[in-house]
C-alpha positions as CSV (number, residue, x, y, z in Angstrom):
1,X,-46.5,-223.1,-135.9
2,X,-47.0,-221.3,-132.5
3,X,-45.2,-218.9,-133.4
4,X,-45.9,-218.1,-136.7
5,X,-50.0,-217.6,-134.9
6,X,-48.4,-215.4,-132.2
7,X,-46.2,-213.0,-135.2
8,X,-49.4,-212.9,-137.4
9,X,-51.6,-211.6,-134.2
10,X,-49.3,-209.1,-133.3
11,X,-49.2,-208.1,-136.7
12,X,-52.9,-207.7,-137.0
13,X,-52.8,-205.5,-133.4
14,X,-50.5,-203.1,-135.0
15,X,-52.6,-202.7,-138.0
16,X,-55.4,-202.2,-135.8
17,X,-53.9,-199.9,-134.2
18,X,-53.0,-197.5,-137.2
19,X,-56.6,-197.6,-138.3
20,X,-57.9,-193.8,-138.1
21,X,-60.7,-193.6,-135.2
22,X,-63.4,-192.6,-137.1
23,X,-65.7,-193.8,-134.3
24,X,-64.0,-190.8,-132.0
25,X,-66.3,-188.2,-133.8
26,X,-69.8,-190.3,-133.5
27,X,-71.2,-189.0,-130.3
28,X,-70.7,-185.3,-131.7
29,X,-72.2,-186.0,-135.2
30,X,-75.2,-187.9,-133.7
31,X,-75.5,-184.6,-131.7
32,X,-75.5,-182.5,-134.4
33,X,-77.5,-185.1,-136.8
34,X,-80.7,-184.9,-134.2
35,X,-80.7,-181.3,-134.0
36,X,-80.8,-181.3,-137.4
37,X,-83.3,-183.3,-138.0
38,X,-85.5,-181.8,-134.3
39,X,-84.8,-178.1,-136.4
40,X,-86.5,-179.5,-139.8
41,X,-89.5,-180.9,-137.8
42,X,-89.6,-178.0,-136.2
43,X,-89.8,-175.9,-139.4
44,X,-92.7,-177.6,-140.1
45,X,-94.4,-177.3,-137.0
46,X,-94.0,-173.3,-136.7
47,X,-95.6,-173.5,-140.5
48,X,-98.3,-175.3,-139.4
49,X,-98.2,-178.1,-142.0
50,X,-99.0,-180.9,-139.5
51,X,-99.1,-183.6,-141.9
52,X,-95.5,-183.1,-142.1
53,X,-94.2,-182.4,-139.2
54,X,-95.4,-185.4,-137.0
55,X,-93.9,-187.7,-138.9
56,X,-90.6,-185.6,-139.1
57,X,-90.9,-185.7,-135.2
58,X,-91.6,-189.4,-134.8
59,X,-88.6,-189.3,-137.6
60,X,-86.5,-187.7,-134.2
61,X,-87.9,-190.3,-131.3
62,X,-87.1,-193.6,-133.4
63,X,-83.7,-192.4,-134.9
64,X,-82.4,-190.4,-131.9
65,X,-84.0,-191.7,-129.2
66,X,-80.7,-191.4,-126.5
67,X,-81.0,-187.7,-127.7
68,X,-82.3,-184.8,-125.9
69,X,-84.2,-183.9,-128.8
70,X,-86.5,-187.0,-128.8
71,X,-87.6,-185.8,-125.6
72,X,-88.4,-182.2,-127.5
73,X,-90.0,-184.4,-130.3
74,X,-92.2,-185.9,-127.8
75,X,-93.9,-182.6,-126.6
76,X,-93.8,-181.2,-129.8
77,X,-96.0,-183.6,-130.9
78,X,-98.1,-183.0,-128.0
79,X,-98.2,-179.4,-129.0
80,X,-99.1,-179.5,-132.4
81,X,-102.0,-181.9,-130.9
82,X,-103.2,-179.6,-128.8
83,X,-102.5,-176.8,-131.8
84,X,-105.2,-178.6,-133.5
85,X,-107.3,-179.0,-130.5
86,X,-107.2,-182.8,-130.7
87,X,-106.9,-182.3,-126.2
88,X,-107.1,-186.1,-125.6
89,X,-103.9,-186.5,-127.7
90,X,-102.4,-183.8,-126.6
91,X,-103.2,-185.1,-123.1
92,X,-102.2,-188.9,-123.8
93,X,-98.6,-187.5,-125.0
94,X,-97.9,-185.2,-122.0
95,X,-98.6,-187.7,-119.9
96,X,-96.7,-190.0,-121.8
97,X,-93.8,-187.4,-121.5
98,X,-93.8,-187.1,-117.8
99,X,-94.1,-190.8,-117.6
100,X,-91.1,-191.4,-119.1
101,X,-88.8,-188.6,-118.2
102,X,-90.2,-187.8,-114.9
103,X,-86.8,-185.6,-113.9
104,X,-86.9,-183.7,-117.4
105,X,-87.2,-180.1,-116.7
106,X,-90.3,-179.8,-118.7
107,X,-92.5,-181.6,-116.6
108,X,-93.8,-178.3,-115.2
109,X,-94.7,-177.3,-119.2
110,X,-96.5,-180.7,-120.3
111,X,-98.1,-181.0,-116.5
112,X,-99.5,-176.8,-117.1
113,X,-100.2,-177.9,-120.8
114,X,-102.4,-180.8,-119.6
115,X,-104.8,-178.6,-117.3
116,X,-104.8,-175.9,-120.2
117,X,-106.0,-178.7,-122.3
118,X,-108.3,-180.2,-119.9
119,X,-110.1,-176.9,-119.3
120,X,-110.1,-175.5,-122.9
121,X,-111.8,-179.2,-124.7
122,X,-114.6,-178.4,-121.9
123,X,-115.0,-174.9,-123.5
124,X,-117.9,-172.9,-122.6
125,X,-119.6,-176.1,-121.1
126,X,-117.9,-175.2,-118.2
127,X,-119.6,-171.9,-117.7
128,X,-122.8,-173.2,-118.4
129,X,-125.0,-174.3,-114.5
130,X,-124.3,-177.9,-114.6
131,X,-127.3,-180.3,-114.9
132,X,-127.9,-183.2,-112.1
133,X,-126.8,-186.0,-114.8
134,X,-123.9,-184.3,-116.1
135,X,-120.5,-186.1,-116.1
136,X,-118.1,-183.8,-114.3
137,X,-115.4,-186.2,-113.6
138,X,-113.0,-184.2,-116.4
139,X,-113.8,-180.8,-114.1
140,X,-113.3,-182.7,-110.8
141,X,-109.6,-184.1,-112.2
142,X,-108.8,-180.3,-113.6
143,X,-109.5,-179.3,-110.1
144,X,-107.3,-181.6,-108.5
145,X,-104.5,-180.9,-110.7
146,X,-104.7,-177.1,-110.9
147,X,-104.5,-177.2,-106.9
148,X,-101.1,-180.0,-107.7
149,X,-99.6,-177.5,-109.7
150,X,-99.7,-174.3,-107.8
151,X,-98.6,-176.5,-104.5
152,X,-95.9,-178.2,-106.6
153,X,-94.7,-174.6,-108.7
154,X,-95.4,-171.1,-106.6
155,X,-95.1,-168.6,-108.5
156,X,-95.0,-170.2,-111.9
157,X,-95.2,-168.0,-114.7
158,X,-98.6,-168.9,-115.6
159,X,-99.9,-168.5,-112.2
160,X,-102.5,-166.0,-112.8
161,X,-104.1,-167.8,-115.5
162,X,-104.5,-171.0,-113.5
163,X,-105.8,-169.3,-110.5
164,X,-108.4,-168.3,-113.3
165,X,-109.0,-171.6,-114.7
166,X,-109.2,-172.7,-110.9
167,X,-111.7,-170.0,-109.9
168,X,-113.8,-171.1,-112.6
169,X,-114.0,-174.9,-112.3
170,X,-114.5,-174.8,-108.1
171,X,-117.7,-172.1,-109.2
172,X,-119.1,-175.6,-111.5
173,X,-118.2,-177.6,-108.9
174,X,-120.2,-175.9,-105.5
175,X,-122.9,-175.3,-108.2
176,X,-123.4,-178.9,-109.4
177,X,-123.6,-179.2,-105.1
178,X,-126.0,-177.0,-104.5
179,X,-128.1,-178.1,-107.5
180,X,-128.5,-181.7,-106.6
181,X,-128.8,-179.8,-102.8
182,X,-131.9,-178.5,-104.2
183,X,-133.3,-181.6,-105.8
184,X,-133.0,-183.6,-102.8
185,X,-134.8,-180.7,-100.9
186,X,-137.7,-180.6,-103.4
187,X,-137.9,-184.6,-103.2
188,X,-137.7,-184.1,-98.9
189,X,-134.6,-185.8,-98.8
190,X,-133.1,-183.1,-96.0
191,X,-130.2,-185.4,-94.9
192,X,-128.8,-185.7,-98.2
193,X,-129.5,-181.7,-98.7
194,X,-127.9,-181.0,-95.7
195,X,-124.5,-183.2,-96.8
196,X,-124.5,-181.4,-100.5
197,X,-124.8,-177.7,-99.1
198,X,-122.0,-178.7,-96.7
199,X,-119.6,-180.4,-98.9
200,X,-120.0,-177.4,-101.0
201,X,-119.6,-174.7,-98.4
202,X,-116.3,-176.9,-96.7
203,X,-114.7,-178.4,-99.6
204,X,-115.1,-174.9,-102.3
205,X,-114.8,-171.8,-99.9
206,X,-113.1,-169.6,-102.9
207,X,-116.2,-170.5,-104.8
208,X,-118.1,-167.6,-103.9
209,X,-121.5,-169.4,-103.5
210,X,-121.0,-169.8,-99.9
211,X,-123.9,-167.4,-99.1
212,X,-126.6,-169.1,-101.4
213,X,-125.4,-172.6,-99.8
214,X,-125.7,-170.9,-96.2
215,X,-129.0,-169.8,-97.0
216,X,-130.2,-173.2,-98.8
217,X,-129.0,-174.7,-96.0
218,X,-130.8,-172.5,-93.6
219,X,-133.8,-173.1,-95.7
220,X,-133.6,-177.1,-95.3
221,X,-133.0,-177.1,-91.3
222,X,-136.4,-174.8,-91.2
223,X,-138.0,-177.6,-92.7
224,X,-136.5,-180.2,-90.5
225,X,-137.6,-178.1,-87.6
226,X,-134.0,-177.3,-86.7
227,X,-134.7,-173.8,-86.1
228,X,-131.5,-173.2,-84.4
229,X,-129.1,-174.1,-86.7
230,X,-130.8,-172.1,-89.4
231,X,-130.8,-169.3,-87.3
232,X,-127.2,-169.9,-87.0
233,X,-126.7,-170.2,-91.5
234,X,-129.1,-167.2,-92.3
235,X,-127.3,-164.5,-89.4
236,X,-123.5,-166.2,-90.3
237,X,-124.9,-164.9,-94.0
238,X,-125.3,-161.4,-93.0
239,X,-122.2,-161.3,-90.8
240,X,-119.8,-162.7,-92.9
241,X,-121.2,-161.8,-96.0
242,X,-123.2,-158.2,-95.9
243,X,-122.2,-157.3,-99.6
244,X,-123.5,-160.7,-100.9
245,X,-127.7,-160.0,-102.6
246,X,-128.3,-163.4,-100.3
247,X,-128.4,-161.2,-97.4
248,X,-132.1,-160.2,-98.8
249,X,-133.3,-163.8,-98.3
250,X,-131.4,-165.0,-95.2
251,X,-132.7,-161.5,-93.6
252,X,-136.4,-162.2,-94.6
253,X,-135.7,-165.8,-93.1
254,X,-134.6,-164.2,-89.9
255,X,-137.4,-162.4,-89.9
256,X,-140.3,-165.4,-90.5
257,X,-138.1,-167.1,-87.8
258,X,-138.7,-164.1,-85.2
259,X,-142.1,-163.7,-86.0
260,X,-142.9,-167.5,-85.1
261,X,-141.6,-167.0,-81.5
């Protein structure tokens, strides 16, 4: 009985063994399956039609998911997010693409793509003098991550463009300072006046407000009776900074300050 069990298992190994290995060619035709199917999505996409081609991308993710064209899918559906300027999506799926391939060499794109969409949902809001109450946490974290990026990628290919986004979210930033520098000068809160005018001059140098918040802060140690250190802000003004107009002021200053001697 034995051995009729051992002849019949041997028999079945050979068999096995003659089978064709169809299984050989998988890994190549799952390849070429996912392009396929990334290229078709991606017909859509270039058309436009983004009813179809999200679906035809998350089509890609679920079905090829150990492919590098799930990864493709992914930002792609970011992009046609950000196409359509829904920017939160757009920012929820790069994120969700760095997150999960944090090696992938498209970081750098989804990371640019975030601050891109970050500055351009704030639109011309952020050109606008921001008001005391306004929430400027969005224009803080573009900041932040502009600054990232150009530390993390010199000499990326988009370089100029985000040293132009950067210029222009540090200008809202020292002016939401010395706005609420003013306020607390008109309410006779000098301490807190001080802080703002300082925080902007130290913390947003490339702003190119440093003259007004020299002079503003010239102007709030003349009320504190600090004559010396605004003597100090008004002449650092017209040293440092002869072809800014706030030399007009900081020079008049100077002058009230010599008169009262």
């Amino acid at each position: 009985m034995r051995a009729r069990f051992l002849l019949v298992a041997a028999l079945m190994t050979t068999l096995a063994g003659c089978q064709p290995k169809k299984h050989a060619a998988a890994p190549l035709q799952y390849t070429e399956d996912a392009k396929r199917a990334y290229e078709e999505a991606l017909e859509a996409f270039f058309d436009r039609d983004w009813e179809a081609a999200g679906p035809l991308f998350e089509e890609v993710k679920r079905k090829y998911g150990y492919s590098r064209f799930a990864r493709l899918a992914q930002l792609r559906i970011a992009d046609a997010a950000f196409a359509q300027e829904k920017f939160p999506e757009a920012v929820t799926e790069y994120k969700s693409f760095i997150h999960d391939y944090p090696n992938d060499p498209e970081v750098s794109y989804a990371r640019f793509r975030i601050i891109k969409a970050n500055f351009d949902q704030s639109g011309e809001a952020l050109l606008l003098p921001p008001l005391e109450e306004r929430d400027l946490s969005n224009v803080s974290e573009a900041y932040s991550a502009i600054k990232a990026f150009l530390s993390d990628y010199p000499g990326y290919k988009h370089e100029r463009e985000l040293r132009y986004m950067l210029e222009v979210v540090t200008g809202v930033l020292a002016r939401h300072e010395l706005y609420v520098a003013r306020f607390y000068l008109g309410e006779d809160n000098f301490e807190a006046a001080v802080a703002r005018a300082k925080y902007a001059i130290s913390n947003y140098p490339s702003s190119g407000l440093t003259p007004e918040a020299l002079v503003l802060l010239g102007e709030t140690y003349l009320k504190m009776k600090k004559t010396t250190l605004a003597r100090s802000a008004f002449q650092t003004v017209l040293s440092k900074f002869s072809d800014s107009p706030f030399i007009i002021p900081a020079r008049k200053f100077l002058e009230h300050l010599d008169v009262g001697r």
